[in-house]
PyMOL Python script that loads the backbone (N, CA, C, O; Angstrom):
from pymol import cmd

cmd.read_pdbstr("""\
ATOM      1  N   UNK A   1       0.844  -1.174   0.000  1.00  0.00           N
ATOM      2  CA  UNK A   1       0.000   0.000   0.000  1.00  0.00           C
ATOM      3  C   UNK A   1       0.887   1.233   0.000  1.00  0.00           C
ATOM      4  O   UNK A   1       1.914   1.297   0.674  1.00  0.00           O
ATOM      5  N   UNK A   2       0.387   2.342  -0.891  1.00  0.00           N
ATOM      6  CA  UNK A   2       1.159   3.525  -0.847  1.00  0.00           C
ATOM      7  C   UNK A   2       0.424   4.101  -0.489  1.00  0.00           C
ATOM      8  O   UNK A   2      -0.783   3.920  -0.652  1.00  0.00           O
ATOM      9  N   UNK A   3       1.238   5.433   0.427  1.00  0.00           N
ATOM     10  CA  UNK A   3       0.546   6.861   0.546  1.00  0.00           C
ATOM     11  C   UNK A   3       0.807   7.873   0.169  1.00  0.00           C
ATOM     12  O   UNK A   3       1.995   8.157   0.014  1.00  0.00           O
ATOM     13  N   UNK A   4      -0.452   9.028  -0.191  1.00  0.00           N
ATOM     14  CA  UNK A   4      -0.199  10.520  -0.812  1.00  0.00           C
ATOM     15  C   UNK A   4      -0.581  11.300   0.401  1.00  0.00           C
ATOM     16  O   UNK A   4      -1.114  10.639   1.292  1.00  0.00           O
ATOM     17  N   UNK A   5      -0.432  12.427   0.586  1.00  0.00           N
ATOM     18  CA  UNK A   5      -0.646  13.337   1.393  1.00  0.00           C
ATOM     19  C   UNK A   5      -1.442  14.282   0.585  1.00  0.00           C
ATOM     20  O   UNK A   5      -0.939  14.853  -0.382  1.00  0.00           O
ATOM     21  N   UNK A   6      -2.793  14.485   0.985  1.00  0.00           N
ATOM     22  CA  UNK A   6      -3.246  16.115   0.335  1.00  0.00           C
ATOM     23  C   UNK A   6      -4.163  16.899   1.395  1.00  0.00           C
ATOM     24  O   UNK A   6      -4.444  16.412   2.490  1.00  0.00           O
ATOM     25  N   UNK A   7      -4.557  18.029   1.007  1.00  0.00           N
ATOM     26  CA  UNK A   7      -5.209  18.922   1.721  1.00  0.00           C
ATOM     27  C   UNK A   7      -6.775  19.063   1.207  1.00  0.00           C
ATOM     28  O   UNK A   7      -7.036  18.979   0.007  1.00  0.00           O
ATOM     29  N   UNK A   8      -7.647  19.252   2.059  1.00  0.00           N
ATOM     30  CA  UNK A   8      -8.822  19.261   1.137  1.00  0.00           C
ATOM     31  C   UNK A   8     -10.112  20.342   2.582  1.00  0.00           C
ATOM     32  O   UNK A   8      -9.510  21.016   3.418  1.00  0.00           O
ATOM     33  N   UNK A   9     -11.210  20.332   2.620  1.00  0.00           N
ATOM     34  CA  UNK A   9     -12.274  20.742   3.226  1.00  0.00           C
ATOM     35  C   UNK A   9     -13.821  19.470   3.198  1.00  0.00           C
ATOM     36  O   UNK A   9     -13.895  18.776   2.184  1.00  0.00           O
ATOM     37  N   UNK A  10     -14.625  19.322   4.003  1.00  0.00           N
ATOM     38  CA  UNK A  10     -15.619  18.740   3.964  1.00  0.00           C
ATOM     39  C   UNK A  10     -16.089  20.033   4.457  1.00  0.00           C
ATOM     40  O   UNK A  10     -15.688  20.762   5.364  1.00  0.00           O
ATOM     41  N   UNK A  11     -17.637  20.179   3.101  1.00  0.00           N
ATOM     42  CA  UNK A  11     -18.371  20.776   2.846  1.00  0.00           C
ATOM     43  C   UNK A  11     -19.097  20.762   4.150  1.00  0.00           C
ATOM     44  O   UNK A  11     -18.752  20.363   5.262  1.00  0.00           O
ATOM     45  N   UNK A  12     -20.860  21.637   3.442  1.00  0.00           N
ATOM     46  CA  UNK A  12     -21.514  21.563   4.442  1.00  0.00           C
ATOM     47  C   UNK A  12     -22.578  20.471   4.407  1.00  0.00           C
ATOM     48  O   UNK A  12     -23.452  20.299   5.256  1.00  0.00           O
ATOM     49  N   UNK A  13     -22.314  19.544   2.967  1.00  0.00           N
ATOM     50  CA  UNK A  13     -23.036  18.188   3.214  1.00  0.00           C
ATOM     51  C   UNK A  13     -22.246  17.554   3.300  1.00  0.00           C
ATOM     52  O   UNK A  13     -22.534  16.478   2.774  1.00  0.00           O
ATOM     53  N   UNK A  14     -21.058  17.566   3.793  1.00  0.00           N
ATOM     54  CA  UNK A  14     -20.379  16.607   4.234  1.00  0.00           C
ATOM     55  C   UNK A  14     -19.327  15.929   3.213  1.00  0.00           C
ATOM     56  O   UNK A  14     -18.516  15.065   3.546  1.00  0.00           O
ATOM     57  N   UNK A  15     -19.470  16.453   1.941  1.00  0.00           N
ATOM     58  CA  UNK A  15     -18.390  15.826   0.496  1.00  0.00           C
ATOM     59  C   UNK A  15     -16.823  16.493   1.051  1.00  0.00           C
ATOM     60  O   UNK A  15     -16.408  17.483   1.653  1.00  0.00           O
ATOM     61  N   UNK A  16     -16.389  15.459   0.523  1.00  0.00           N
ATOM     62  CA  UNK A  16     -15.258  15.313   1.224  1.00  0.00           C
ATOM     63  C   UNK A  16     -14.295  16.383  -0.140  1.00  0.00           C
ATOM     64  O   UNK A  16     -14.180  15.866  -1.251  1.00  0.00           O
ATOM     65  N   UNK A  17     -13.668  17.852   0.107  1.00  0.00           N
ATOM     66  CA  UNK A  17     -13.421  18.559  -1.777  1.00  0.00           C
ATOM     67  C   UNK A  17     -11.997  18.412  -1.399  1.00  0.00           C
ATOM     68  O   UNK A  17     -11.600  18.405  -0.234  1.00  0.00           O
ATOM     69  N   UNK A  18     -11.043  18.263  -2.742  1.00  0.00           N
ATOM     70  CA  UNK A  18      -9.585  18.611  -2.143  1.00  0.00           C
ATOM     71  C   UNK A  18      -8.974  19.789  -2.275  1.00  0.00           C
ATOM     72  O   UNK A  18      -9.742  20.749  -2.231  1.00  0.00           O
ATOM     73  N   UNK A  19      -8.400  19.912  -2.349  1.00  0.00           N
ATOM     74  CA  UNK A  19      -7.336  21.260  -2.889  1.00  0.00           C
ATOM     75  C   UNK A  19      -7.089  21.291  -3.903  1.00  0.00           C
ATOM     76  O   UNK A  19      -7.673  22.038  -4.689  1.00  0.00           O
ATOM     77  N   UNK A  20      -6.223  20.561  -4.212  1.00  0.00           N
ATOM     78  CA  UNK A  20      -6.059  20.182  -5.809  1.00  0.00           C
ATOM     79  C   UNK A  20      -6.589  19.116  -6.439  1.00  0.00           C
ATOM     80  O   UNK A  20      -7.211  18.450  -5.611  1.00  0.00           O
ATOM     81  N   UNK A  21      -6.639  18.611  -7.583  1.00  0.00           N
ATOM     82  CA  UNK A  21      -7.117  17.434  -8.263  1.00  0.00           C
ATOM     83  C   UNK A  21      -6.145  16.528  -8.082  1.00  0.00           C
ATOM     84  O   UNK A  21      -5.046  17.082  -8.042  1.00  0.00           O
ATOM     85  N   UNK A  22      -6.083  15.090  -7.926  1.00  0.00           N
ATOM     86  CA  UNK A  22      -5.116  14.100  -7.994  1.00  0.00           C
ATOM     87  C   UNK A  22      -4.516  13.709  -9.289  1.00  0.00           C
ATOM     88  O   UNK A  22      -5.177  13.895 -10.311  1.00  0.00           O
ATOM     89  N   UNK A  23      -3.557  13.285  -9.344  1.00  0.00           N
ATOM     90  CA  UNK A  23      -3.079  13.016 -10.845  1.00  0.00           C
ATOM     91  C   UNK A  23      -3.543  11.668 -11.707  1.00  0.00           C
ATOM     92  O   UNK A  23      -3.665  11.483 -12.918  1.00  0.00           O
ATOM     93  N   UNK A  24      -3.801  10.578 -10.243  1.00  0.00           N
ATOM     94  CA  UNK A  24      -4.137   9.239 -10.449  1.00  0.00           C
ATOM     95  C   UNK A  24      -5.188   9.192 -11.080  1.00  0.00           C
ATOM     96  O   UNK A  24      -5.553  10.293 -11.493  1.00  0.00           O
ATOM     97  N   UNK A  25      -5.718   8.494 -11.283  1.00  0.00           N
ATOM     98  CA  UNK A  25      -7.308   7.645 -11.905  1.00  0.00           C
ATOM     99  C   UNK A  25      -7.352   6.426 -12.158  1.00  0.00           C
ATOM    100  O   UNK A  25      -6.615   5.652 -12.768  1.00  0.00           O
ATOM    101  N   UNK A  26      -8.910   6.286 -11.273  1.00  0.00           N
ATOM    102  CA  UNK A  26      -9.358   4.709 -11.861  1.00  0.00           C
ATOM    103  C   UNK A  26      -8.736   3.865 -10.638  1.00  0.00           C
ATOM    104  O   UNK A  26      -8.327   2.723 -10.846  1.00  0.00           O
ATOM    105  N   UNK A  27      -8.667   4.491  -9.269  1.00  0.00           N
ATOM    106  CA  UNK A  27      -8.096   3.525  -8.114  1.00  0.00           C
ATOM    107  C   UNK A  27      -7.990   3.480  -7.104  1.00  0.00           C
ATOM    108  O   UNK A  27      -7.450   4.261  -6.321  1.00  0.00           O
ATOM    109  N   UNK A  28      -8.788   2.006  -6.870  1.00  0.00           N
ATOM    110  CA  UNK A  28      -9.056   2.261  -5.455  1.00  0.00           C
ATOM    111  C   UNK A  28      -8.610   2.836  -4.093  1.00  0.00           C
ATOM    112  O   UNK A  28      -7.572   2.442  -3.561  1.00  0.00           O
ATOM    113  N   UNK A  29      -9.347   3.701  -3.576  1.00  0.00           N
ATOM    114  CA  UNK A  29      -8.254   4.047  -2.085  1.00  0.00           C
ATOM    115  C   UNK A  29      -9.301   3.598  -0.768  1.00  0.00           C
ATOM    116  O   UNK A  29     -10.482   3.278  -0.638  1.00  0.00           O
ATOM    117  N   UNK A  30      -8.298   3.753  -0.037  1.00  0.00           N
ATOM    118  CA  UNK A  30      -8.922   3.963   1.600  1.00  0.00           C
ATOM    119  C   UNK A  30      -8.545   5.344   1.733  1.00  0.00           C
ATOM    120  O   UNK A  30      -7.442   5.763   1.383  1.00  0.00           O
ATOM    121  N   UNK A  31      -9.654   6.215   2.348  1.00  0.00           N
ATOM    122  CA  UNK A  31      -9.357   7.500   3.617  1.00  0.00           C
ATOM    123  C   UNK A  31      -9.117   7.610   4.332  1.00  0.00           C
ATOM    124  O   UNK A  31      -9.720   6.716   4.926  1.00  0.00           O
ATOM    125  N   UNK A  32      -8.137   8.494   5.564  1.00  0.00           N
ATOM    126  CA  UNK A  32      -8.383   8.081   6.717  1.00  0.00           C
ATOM    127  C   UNK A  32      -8.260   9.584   6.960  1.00  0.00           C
ATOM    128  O   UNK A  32      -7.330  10.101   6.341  1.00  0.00           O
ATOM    129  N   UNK A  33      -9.004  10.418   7.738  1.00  0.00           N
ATOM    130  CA  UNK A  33      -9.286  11.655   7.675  1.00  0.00           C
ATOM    131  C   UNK A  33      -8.706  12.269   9.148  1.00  0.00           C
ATOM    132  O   UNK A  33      -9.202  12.125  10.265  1.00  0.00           O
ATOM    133  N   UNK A  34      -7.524  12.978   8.769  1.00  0.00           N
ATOM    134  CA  UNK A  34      -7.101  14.449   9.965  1.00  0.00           C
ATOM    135  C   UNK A  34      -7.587  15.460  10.174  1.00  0.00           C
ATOM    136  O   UNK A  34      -7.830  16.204   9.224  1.00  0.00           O
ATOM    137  N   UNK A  35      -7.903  15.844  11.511  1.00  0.00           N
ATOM    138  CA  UNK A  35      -8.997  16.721  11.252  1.00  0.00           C
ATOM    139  C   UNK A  35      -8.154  18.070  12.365  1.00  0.00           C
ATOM    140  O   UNK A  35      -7.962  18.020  13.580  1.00  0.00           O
ATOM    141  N   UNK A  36      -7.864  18.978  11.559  1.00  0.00           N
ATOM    142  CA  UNK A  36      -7.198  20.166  11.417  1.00  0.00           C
ATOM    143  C   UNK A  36      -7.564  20.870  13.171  1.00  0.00           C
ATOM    144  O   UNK A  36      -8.737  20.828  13.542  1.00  0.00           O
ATOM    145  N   UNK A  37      -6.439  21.504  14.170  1.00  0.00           N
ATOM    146  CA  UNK A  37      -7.760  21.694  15.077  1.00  0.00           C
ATOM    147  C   UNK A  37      -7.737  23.020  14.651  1.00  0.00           C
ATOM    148  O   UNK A  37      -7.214  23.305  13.573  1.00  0.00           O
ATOM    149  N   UNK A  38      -8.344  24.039  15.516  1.00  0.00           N
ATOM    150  CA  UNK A  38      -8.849  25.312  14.940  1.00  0.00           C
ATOM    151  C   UNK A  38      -7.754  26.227  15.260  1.00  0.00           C
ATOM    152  O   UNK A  38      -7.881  27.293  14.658  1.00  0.00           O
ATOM    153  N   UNK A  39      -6.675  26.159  16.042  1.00  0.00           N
ATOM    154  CA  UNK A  39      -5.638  27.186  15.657  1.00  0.00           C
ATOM    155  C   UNK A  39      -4.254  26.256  15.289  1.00  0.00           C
ATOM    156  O   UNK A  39      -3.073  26.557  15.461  1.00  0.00           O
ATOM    157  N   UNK A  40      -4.748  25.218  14.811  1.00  0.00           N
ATOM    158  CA  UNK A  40      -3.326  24.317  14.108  1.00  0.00           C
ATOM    159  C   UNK A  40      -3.177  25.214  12.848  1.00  0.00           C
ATOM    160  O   UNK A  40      -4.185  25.539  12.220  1.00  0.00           O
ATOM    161  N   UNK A  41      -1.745  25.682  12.407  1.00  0.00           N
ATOM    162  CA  UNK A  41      -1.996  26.009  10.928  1.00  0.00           C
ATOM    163  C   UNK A  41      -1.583  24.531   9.945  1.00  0.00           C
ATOM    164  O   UNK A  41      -1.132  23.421  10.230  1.00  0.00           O
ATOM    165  N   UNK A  42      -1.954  25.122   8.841  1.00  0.00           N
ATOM    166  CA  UNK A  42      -1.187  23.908   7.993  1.00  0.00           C
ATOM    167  C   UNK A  42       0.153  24.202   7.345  1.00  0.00           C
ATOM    168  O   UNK A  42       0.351  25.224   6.688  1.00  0.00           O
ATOM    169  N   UNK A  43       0.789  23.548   7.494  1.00  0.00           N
ATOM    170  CA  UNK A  43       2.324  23.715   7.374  1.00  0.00           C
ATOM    171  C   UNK A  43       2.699  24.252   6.193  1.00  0.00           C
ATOM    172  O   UNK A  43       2.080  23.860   5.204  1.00  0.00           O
ATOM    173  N   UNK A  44       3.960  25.426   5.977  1.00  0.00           N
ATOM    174  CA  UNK A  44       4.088  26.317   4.918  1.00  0.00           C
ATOM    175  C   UNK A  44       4.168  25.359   3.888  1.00  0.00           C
ATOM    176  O   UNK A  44       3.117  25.374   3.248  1.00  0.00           O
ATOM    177  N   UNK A  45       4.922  24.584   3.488  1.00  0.00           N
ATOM    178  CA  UNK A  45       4.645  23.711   2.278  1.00  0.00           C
ATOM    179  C   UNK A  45       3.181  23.681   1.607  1.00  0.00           C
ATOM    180  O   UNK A  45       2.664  24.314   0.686  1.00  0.00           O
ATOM    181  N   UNK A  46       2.679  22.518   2.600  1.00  0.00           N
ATOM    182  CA  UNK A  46       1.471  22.425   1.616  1.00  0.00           C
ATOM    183  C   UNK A  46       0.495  24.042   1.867  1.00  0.00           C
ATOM    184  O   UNK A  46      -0.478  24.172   1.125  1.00  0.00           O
ATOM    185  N   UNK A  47       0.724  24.950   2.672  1.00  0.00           N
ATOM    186  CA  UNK A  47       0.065  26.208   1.607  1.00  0.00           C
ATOM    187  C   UNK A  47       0.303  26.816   0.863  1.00  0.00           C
ATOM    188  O   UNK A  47      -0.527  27.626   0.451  1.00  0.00           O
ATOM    189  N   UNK A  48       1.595  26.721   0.307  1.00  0.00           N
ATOM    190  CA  UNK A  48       2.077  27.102  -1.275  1.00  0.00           C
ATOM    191  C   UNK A  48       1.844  26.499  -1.810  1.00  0.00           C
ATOM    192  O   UNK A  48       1.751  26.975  -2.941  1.00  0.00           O
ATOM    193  N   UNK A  49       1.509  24.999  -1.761  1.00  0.00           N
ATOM    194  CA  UNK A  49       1.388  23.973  -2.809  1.00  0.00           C
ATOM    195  C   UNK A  49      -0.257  24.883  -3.146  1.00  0.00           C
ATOM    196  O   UNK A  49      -0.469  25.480  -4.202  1.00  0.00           O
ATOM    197  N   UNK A  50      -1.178  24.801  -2.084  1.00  0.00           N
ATOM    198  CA  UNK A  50      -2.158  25.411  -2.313  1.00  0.00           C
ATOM    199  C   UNK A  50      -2.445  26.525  -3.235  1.00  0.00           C
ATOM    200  O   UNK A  50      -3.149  26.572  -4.244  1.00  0.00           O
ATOM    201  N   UNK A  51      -1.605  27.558  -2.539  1.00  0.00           N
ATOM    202  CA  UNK A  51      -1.592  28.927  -3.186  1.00  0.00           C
ATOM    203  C   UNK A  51      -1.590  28.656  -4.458  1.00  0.00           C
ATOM    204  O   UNK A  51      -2.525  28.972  -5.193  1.00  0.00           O
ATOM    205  N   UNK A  52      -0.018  27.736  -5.051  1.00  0.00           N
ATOM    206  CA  UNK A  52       0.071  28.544  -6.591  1.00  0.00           C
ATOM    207  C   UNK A  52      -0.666  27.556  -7.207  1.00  0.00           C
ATOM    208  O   UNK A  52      -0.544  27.557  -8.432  1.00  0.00           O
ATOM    209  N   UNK A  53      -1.507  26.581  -6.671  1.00  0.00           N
ATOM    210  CA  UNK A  53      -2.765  25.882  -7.466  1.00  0.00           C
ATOM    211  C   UNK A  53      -4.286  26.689  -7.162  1.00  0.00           C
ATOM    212  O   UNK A  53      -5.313  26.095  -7.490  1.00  0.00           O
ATOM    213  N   UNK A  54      -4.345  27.597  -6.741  1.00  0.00           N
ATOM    214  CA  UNK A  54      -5.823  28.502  -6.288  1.00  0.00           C
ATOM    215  C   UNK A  54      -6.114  29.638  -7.097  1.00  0.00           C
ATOM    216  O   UNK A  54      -5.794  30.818  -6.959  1.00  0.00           O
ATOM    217  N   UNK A  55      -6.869  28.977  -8.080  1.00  0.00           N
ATOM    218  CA  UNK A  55      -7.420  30.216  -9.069  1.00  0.00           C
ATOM    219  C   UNK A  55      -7.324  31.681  -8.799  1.00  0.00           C
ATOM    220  O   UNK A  55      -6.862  32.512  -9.581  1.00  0.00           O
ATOM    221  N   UNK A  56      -7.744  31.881  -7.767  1.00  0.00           N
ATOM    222  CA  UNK A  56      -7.746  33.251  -7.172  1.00  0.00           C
ATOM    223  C   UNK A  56      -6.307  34.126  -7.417  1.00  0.00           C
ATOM    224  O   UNK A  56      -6.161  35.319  -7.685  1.00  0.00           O
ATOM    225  N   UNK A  57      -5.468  33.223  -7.247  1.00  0.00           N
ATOM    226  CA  UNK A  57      -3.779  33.970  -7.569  1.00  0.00           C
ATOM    227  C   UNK A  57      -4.058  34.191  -8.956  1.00  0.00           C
ATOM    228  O   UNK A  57      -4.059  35.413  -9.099  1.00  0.00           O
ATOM    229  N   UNK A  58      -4.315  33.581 -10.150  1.00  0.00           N
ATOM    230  CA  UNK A  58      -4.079  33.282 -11.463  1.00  0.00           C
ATOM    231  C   UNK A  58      -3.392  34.683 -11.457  1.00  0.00           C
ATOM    232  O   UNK A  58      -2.189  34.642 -11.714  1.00  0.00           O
ATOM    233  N   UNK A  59      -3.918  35.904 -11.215  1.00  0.00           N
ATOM    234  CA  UNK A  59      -3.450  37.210 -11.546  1.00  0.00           C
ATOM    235  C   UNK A  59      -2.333  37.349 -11.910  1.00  0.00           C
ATOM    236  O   UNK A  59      -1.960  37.827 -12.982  1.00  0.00           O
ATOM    237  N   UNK A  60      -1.473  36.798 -10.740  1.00  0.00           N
ATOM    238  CA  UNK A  60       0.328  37.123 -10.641  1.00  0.00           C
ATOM    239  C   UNK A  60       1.132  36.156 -11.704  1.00  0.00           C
ATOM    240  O   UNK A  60       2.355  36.086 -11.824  1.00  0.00           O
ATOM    241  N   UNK A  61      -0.045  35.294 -12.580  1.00  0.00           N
ATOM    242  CA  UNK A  61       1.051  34.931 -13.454  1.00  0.00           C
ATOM    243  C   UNK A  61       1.055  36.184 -14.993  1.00  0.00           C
ATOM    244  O   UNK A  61       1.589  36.162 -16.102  1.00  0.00           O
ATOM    245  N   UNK A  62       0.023  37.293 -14.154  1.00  0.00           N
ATOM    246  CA  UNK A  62       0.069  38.252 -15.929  1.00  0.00           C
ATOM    247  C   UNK A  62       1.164  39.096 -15.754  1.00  0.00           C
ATOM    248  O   UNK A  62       1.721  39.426 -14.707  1.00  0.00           O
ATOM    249  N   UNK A  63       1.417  39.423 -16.978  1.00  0.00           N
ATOM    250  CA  UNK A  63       3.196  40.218 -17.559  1.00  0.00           C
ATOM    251  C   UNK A  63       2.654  41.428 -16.706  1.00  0.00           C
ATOM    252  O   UNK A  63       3.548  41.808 -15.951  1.00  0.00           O
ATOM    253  N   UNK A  64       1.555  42.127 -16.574  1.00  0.00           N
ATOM    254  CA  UNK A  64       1.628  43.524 -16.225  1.00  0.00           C
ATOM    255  C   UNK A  64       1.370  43.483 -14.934  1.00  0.00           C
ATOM    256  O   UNK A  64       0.848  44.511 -14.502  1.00  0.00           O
ATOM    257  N   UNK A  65       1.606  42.436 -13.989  1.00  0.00           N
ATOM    258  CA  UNK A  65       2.354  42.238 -12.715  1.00  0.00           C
ATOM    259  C   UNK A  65       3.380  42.132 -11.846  1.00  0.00           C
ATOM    260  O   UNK A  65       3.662  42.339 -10.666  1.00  0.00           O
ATOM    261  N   UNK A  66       3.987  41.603 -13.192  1.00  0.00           N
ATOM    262  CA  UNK A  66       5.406  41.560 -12.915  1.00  0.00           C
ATOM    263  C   UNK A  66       6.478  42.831 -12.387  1.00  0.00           C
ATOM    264  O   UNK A  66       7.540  42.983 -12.989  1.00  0.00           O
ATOM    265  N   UNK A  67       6.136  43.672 -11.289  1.00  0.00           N
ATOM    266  CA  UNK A  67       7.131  44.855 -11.704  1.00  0.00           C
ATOM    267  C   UNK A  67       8.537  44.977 -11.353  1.00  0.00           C
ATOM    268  O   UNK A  67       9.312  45.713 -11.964  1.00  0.00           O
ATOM    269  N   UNK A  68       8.850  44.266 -10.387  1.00  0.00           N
ATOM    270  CA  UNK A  68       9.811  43.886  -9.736  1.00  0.00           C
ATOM    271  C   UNK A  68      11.260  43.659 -10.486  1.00  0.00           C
ATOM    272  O   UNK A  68      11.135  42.553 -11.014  1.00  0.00           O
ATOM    273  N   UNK A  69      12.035  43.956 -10.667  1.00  0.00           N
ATOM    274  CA  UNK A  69      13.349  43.127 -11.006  1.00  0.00           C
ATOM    275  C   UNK A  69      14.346  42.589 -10.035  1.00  0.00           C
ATOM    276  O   UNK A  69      14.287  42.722  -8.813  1.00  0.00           O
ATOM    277  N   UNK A  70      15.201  42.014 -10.666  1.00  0.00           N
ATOM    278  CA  UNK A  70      16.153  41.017  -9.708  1.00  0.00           C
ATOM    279  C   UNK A  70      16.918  42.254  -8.905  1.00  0.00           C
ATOM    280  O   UNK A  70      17.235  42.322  -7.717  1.00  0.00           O
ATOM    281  N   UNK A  71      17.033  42.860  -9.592  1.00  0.00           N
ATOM    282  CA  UNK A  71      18.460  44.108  -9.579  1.00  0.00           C
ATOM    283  C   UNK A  71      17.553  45.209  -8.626  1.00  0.00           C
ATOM    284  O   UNK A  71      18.132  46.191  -8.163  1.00  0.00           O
ATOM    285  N   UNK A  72      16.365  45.025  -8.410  1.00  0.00           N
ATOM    286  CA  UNK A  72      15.665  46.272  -7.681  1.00  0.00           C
ATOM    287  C   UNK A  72      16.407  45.808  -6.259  1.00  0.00           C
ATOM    288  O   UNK A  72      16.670  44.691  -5.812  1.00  0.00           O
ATOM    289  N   UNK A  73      16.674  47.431  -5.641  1.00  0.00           N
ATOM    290  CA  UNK A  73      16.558  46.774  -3.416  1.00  0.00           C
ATOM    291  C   UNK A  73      18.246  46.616  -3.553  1.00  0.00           C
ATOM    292  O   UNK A  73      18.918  46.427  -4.567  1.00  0.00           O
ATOM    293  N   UNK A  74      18.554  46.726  -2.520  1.00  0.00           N
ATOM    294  CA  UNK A  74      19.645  46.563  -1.980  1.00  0.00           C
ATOM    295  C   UNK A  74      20.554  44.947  -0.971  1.00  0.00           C
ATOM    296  O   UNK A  74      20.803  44.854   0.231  1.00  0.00           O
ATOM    297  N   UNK A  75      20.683  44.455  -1.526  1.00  0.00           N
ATOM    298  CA  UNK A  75      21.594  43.117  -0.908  1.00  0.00           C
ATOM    299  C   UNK A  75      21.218  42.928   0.512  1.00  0.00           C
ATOM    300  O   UNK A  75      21.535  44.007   1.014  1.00  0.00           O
ATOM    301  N   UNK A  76      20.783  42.270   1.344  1.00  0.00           N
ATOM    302  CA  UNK A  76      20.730  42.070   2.492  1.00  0.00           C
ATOM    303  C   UNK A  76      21.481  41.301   3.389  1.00  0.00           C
ATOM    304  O   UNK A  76      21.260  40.094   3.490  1.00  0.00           O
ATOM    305  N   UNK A  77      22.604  42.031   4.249  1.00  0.00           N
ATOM    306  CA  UNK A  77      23.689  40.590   4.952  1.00  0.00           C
ATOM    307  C   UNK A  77      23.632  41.065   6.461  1.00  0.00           C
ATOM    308  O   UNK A  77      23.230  41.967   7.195  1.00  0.00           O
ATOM    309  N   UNK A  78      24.236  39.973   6.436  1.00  0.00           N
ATOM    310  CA  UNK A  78      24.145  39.812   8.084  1.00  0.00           C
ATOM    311  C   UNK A  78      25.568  40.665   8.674  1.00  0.00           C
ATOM    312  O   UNK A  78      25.792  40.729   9.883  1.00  0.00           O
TER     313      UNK A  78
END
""", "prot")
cmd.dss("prot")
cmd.show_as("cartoon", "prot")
cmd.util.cbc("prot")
cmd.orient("prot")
């Protein structure tokens, strides 16, 4: 048996939604469900994994967002 790790929400009928779509298809699983407590966060990883899969960002992939350059700001050392 293998395992994946993902992030997801149960609705308010109870459907179990994920975060992202899985890549697999067509196979069988078992669930076994963690249930988040209310000031646990979820660990920075999987909320970037989130983020740059959440429609809502789509914005920051347009050119006239971009304003930033590498060369902007000053070096930061210790």
């Amino acid at each position: 048996m293998r395992a994946i790790e993902v992030t997801g929400q149960i609705d308010k009928k109870g459907i179990l939604r994920l975060d992202n779509p899985l890549t697999m298809r067509e196979k069988k699983v078992k669930v076994i469900i963690l249930m988040l407590e209310e000031d646990e966060e979820i660990e920075e990883k999987q909320w970037l994994k989130a983020m740059t899969n959440n429609s809502a960002f789509e914005y920051l992939h347009d050119e006239q967002e971009n304003i930033y350059k590498i060369t902007d700001g000053k070096p930061f050392h210790d």
